[in-house]
C-alpha positions, 0 to 999 in steps of 0.5 A: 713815599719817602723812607721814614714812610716807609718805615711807618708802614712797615711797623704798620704791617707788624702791627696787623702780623702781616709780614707779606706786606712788610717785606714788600714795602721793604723791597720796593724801599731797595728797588728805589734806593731809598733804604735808611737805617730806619727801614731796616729796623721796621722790618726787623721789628716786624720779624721780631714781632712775628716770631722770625729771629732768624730773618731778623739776624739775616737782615741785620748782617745784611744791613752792617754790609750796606755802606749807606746804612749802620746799626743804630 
């Protein structure tokens, strides 16, 4: 799959509260090196969803530290 599928999947798992899955999706998205600015809001919204903001903000720091990736 490519990133932006990744995405959608991961909104996906938002949808059905499965953040379990979301997170999975997310780091195979990292063991691929295939991680876009959109993968990492999927699964922000997901914490977000679910009630997570402290892991959102993590992920948000963790994403302003990747060179390939900026808050959007």
């Amino acid at each position: 799959m490519h990133a932006h599928e990744y995405s959608k999947c991961i909104k996906a798992a938002e949808r059905y509260r499965n953040i379990d899955l979301a997170v999975k999706l997310f780091k195979e998205v990292e063991f691929k090196g295939v991680k876009i600015t959109s993968t990492y809001n999927a699964l922000m919204g997901a914490y977000m969803f679910n009630g997570l903001s402290d892991k959102c903000y993590s992920l948000f720091l963790d994403m302003k530290k990747d060179p390939t990736c900026s808050p959007s």
